[in-house]
N, C-alpha and C positions, 0 to 999 in steps of 0.2 A: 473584423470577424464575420465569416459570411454567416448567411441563416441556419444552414446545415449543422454547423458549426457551435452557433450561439443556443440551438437547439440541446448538441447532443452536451454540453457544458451545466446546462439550466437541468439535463437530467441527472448528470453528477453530482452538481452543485444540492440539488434535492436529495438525491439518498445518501451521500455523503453524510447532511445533516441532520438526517433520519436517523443514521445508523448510527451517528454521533451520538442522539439525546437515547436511543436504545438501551444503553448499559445504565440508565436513573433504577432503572426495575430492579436490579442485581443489589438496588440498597435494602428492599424487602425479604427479610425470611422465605416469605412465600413461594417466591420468583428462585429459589435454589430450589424447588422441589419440584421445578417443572423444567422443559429443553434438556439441555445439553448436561445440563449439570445435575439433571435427573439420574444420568446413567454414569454418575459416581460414587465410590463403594463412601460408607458413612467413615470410617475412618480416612479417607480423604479431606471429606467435606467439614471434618472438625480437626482437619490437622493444621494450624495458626501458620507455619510456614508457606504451605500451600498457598491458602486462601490470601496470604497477604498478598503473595507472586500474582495469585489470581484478579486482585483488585486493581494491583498496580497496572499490568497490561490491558485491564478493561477501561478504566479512568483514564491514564495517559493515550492510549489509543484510540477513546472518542475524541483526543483532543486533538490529534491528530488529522483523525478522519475529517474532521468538522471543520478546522481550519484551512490544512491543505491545499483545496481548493481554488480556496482566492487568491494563492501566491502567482496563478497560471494567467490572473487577469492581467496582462501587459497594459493596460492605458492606466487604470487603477495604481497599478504598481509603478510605475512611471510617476504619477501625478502625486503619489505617497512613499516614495520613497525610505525615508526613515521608518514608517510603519512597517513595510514591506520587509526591513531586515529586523527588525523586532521581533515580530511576528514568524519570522523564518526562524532565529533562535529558538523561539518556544516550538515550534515544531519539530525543528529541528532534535532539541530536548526530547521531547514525546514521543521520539520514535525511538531513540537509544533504550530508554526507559523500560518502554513497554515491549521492545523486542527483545529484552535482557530477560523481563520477568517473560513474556511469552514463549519464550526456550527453554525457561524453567519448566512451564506448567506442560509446554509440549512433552517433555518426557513421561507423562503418567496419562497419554492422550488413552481414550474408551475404545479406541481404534485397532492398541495395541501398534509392534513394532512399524508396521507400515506409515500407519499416521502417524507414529512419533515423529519417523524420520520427516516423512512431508511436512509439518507444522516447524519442525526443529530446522529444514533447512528453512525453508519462509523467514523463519525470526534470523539466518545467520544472514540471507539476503535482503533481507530488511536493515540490518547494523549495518552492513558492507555496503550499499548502495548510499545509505544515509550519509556514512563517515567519506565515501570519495565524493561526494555533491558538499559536503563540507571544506573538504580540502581543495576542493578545485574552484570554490567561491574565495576562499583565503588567499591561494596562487594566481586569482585575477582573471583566472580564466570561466570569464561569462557564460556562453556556450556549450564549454562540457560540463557545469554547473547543472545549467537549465534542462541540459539530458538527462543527467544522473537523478537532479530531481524528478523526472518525467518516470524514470521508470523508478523511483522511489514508492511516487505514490501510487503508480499501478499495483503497487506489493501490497501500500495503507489499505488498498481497494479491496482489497481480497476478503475484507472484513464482509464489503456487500455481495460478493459473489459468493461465497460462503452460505450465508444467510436465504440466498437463493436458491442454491443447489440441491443444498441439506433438504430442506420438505419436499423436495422434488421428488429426489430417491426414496425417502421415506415415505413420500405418495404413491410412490410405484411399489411397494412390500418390500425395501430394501432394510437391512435391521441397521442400528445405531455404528452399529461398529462398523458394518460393510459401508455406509453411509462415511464415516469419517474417515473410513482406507482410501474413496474415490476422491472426496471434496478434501483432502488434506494434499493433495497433487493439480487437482483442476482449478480450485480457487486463485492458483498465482500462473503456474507454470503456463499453461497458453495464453495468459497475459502476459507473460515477460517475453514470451515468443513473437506474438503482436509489436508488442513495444520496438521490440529490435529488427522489425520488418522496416515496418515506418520510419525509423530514426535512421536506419540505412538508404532509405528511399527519400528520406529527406534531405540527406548529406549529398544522396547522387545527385539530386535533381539542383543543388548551389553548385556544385561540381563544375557540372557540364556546361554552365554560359562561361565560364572562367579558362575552358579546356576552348570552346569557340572563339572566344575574345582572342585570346593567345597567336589563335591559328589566323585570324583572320589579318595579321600582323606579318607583312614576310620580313627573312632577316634584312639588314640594312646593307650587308657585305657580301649579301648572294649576288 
């Protein structure tokens, strides 16, 4: 792994596990009367269905976030093998989980319809990316695994681009709702656009010694 690299990994790997231990506060009374969950009507915030929707994607989704991470360490994962698919199961878990309840809770977003839909597609690209990086680890096929999870957890990520965005706009006099109409689109969607830049740039660039190799072979019956 070059420096660049081991760099920009040590900075995920840290807010990952920031945003991970983040949701402990969500176990105080307190902590519901401030953020995000400020600007939910009181009959929300005592309706038992809700709220359980609402813990379950908070809980499973730091656990997510938090572990993630280390699945990307290839010498690690190499050297730990067994751990490594352990450890992807319970991930794996944690994102069905918490993107079942997160589609719940997306439909009653403070954003209204726009952020519904933004949060409600997230949590269906979240299952969807999760369930074919499953099936394509069970079909044996390594590589479109390692994709699928690549832009899997770019989605998990979206927790800390979120987390970002959110007092940015509400720095600049944006209100709560205008705030979760813009970050309910920006938190994933130009990451997943990234993601399939690179993964396409990366397929080209194996591509083309294979397409030279080839050429560099003339036929045997010309």
């Amino acid at each position: 792994m070059k420096t660049k690299e081991k760099i920009l990994f040590t900075i995920i790997a840290i807010a990952a596990i920031g945003i991970g231990l983040y949701p402990i506060g969500y176990s105080s009374k307190g902590f519901r009367d401030n953020g995000l969950l400020k600007s939910k009507s009181r009959d929300l915030m005592t309706n038992p269905a809700y709220l359980t929707a609402l813990y379950i994607h908070i809980s499973w989704g730091a656990i997510s976030i938090a572990i993630g991470w280390s699945q990307f360490m290839k010498s690690w994962r190499q050297k730990h093998l067994k751990f490594h698919r352990y450890l992807g199961y319970l991930y794996v878990s944690a994102v069905f989980i918490s993107s079942i309840a997160g589609f719940i809770i997306a439909l009653f977003s403070t954003g209204g319809t726009v952020a519904s839909i933004g949060f409600c597609g997230l949590a269906v690209a979240w299952f969807t990316t999760n369930l074919l990086a499953l099936i394509k680890i069970k079909q044996g096929k390594i590589k479109e695994h390692q994709n699928w999870m690549m832009r899997n957890y770019m989605l998990t990520f979206s927790a800390v681009y979120l987390r970002i965005y959110l007092p940015i706009i509400l720095g600049c006099g944006g209100s709560i709702e205008l705030a979760l109409k813009i970050v309910s689109w920006l938190c994933w969607v130009p990451t997943m656009v990234a993601m399939e830049v690179y993964l396409q740039r990366k397929h080209n660039a194996s591509v083309k010694p294979q397409i030279k190799q080839k050429d560099s072979f003339p036929l045997t019956n010309a």
